[in-house]
C-alpha positions in Angstrom: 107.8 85.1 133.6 109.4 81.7 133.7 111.8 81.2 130.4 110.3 78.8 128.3 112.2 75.7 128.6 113.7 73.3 126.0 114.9 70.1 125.7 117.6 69.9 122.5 116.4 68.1 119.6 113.0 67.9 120.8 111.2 70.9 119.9 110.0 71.3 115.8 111.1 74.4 114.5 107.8 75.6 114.7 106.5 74.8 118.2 110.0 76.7 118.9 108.6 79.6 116.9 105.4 79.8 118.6 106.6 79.5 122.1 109.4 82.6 121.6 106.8 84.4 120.2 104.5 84.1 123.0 107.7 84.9 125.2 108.1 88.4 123.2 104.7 89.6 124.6 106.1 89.2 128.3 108.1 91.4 130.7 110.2 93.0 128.9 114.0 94.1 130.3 113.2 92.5 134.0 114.5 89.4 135.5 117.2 88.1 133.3 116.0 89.0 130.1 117.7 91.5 127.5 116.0 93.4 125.4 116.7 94.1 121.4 114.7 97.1 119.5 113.1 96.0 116.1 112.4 98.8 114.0 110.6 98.5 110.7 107.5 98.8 108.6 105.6 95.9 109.9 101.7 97.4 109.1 103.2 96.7 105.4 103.8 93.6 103.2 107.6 94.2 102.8 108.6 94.4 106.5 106.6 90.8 107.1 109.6 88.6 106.3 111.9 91.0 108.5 109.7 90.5 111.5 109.5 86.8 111.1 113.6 86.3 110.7 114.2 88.7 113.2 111.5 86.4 115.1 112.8 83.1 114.3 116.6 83.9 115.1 115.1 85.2 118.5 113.7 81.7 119.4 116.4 79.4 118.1 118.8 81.6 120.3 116.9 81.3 123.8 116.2 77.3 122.6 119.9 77.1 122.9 120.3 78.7 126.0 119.9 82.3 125.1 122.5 85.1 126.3 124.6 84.3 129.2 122.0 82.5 130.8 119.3 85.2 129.7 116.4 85.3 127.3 116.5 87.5 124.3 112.9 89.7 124.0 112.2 91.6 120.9 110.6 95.5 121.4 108.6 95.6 117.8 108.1 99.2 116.6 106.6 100.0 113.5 107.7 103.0 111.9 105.1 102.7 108.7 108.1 103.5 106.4 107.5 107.3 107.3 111.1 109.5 108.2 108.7 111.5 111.2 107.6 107.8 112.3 111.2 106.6 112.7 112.2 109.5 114.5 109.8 109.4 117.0 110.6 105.3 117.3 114.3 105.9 117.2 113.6 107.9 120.6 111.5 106.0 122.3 114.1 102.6 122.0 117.2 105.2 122.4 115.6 106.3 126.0 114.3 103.0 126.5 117.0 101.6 129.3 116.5 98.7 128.5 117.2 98.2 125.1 120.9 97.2 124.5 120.9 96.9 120.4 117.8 98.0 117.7 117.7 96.2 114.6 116.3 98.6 112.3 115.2 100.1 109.9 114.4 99.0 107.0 114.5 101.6 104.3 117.2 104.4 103.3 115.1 107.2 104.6 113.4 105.6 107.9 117.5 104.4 108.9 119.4 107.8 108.1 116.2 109.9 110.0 116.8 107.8 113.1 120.4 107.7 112.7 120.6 110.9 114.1 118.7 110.1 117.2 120.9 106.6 118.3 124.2 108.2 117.9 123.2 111.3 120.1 122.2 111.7 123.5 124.0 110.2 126.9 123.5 107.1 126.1 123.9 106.4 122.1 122.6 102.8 120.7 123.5 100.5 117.7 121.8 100.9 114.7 122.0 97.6 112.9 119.9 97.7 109.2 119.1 94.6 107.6 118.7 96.4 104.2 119.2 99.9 104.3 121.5 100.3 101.1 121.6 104.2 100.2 125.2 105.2 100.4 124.2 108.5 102.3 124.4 106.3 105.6 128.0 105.6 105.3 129.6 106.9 108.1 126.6 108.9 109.3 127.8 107.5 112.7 129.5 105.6 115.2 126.6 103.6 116.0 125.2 102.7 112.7 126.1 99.9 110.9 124.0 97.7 108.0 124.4 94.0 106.7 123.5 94.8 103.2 125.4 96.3 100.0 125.2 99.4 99.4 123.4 101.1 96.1 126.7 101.7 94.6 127.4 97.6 94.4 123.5 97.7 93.3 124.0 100.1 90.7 127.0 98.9 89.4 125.7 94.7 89.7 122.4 96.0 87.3 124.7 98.1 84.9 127.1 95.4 84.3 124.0 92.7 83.8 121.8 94.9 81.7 125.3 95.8 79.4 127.1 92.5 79.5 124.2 89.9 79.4 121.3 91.6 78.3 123.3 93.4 75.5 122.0 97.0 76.1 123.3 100.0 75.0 120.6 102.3 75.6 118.7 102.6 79.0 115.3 103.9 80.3 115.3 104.3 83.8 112.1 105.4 86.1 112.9 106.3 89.4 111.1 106.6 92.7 112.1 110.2 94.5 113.1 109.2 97.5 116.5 108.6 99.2 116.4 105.0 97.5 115.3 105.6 94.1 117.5 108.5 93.3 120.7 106.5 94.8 120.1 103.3 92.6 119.5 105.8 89.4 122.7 107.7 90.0 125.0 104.1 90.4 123.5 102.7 87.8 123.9 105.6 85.4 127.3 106.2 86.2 128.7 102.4 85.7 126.1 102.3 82.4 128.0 105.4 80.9 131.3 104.1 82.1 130.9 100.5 80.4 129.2 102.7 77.0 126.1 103.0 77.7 123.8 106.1 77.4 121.0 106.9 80.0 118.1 107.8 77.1 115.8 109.3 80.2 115.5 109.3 83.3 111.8 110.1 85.2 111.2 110.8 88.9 107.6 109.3 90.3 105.8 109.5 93.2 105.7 106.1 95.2 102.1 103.9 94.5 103.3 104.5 90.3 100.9 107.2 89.6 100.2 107.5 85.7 103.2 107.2 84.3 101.7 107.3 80.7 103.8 110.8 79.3 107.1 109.2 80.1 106.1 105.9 78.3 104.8 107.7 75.5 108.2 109.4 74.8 110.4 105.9 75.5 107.5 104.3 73.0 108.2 106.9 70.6 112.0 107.0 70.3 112.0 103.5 70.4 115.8 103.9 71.6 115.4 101.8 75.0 116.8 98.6 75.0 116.2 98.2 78.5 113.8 99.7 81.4 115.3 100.5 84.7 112.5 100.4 87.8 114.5 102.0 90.5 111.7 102.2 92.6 109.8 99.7 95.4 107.7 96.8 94.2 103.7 98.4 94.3 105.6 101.3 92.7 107.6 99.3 90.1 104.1 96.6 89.7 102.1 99.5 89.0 104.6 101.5 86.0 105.2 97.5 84.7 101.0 97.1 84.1 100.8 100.5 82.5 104.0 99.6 80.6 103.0 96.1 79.4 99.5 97.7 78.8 101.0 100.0 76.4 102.4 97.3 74.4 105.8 97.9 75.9 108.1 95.1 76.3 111.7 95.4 76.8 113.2 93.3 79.8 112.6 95.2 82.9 115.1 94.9 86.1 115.8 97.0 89.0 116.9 97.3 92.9 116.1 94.7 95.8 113.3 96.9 96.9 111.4 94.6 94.0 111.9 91.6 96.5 108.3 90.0 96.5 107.3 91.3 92.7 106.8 87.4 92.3 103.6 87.7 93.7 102.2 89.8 90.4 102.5 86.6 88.6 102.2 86.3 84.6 103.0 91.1 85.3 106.6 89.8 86.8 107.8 87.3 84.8 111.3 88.1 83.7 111.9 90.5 85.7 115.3 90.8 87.1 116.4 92.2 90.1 119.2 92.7 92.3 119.9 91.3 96.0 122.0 90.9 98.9 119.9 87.3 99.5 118.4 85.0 97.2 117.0 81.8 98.4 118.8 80.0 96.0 122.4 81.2 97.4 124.4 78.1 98.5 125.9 77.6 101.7 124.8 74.6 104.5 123.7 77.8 106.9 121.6 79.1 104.3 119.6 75.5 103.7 119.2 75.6 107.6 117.9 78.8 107.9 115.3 77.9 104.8 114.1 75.0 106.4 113.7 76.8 110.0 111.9 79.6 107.9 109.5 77.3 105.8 108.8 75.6 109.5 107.6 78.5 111.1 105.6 80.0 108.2 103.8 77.6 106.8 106.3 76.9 103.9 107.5 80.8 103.0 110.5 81.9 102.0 112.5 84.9 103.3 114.0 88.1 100.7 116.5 90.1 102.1 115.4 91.9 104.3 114.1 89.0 106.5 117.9 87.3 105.8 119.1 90.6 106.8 117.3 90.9 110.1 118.2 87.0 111.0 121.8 87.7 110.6 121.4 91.1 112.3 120.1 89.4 115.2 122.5 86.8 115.4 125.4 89.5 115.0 124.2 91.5 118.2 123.8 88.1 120.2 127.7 87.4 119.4 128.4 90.5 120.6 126.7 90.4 124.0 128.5 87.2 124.2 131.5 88.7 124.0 131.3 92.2 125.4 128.6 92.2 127.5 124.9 94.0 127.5 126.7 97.5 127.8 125.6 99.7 124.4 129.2 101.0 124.3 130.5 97.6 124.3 128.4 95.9 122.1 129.0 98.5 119.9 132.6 98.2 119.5 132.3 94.4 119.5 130.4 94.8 116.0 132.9 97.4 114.7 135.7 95.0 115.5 133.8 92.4 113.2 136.3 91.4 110.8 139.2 93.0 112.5 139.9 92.1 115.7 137.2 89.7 115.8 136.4 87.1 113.6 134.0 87.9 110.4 130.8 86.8 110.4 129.6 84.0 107.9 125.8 84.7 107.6 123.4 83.2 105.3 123.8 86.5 103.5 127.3 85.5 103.3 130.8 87.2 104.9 130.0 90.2 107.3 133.0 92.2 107.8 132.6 96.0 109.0 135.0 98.7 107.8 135.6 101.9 109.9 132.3 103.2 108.5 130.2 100.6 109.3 129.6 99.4 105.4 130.1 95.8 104.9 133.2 95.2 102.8 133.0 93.2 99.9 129.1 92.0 100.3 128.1 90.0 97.3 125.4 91.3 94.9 123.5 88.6 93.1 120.9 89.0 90.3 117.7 87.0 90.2 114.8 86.3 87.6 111.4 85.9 88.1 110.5 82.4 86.5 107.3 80.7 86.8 106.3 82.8 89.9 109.6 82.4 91.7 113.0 83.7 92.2 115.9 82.2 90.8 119.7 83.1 90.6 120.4 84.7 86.9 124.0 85.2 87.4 126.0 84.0 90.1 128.7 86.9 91.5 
């Protein structure tokens, strides 16, 4: 197909939107076009603002020109959030020729199953995840990298809040059993302990919050919680909230940035806090930009983290085809050089700087509060 053309300063943010969207259907990896994997859960709510970032960065880049002269095309596979999904996903883009980069994926489990798969074969691939923030992946391989905090920041950012601002001494902590659940419950618990805090109990449940009622009986009981801990997704952490609020239980709740979109639960969410690698609210002239171009293209939404995540992923492989070429080898050590040899990367997560591992250093953690049905900065780092 002919690239859509453009005319600088005369296309809305939307009508651009529309138009690279309709491009991303076309031929893929064929007459000047270069191709980027997008892996995530997009049948689900929580990989809907990863898609449209990843989207939206996509279509601003070609309206500028693209890559070298070339259109940027997005391969959208959906790995439903399952580790057998990602797997098989992680070898279809790996084997895929054309495919130069994947962003992808977006949870702890789906990223370290794949992880395997892009840094083995002839022909290895980058891994970039937007919010994949289980410290398992560090260093899992050459060709993984991730934008976000890990669960130790996490952790640590929600142990120093609940201790320092919310006063708590005493902490009640359910926890999903998965890859992301466990890592938030052991980085919280061990900076909790270290500031003086005790861990009064700690529950495992099964994702979806299945009755929950024994362990809320026993926290209702002691009455020694000052604070509950929801390391666990948002329809997991929604559904232990109802039953908790149900139950007459009402200490402040927080948790993890897999809460992201708990907003929508309304009058069930407010107060809540969680932490972030992204809030809305985060100020910087690139973040406002990226907002507005956001709102444009969705009808007034606004991105979590993952979807600021994905935009800044995109953006990060484009800078290193620029420099380095559509090689996978190359662009792969154009991102590890990130912050070294090559200049960081300011993002509208903030300052992206690899270390040899492919961890971000330093990555700010922010907390935010549900008010009034949105999310708004509780403590700035």
């Amino acid at each position: 197909p002919r690239p859509i053309a453009s005319r600088p300063g005369r296309l809305t943010a939307a009508t651009v939107f529309v138009a690279a969207t309709l491009l991303l259907g076309a031929c893929r990896g064929a007459g000047g076009t270069i191709v980027v994997g997008l892996a995530g859960p997009f049948s689900e709510a929580r990989g809907r603002s990863m898609l449209l970032a990843a989207r939206l960065a996509v279509s601003e880049i070609n309206a500028a020109g693209g890559v070298r002269g070339r259109q940027l095309v997005l391969e959208v596979e959906d790995d439903s959030a399952s580790n057998a999904r990602a797997i098989a996903t992680a070898l279809k883009l790996r084997d895929d020729p054309n495919v130069v980069a994947v962003v992808g994926h977006l949870t702890s489990g789906t990223t370290i199953a794949a992880a395997d798969i892009y840094n083995s074969g002839a022909n290895p691939v980058v891994e970039l995840s937007p919010s994949a923030s289980n410290p398992d992946l560090t260093g899992i391989g050459r060709f993984t990298f991730r934008v976000c905090a890990t669960d130790l920041l996490h952790g640590t950012a929600l142990a120093r809040f609940a201790f320092q601002r919310l006063g708590a001494r005493t902490a009640a902590v359910i926890y999903l059993n998965d890859d992301y659940g466990r890592g938030i419950l052991g980085t919280f618990g061990e900076e909790f302990r270290r500031l003086g805090g005790t861990i009064d109990e700690a529950d495992p449940v099964l994702a979806g919050g299945a009755e929950v009622g024994p362990y809320l009986e026993r926290i209702q009981r002691t009455a020694r919680a000052q604070v509950l801990i929801l390391a666990t997704d948002r329809a997991t952490g929604a559904a232990v909230l109802r039953q908790a609020r149900g139950r007459g239980i009402a200490l402040p709740a927080m948790g993890g940035d897999a809460l992201s979109g708990i907003q929508s639960e309304g009058a069930l969410a407010q107060g809540v806090y969680f932490s972030s690698n992204y809030l809305p609210e985060r100020p910087s002239a690139r973040n406002a930009a990226f907002l507005r171009a956001y709102a444009a293209a969705t009808n007034g939404e606004q991105p979590d983290h993952r979807g600021a995540g994905a935009y800044d992923a995109v953006y990060l492989i484009t800078d290193a085809i620029r420099s380095a070429g559509t090689r996978r080898a190359a662009i792969r050590d154009a991102l590890a050089a990130v912050g070294t040899s090559r200049p960081a990367y300011e993002g509208v997560t903030g300052r992206i700087a690899f270390d040899a591992l492919g961890d971000v250093r330093d990555k700010t953690v922010w907390v935010g509060v549900v008010r009034a049905g949105r999310i708004v900065l509780a403590e700035t780092p």
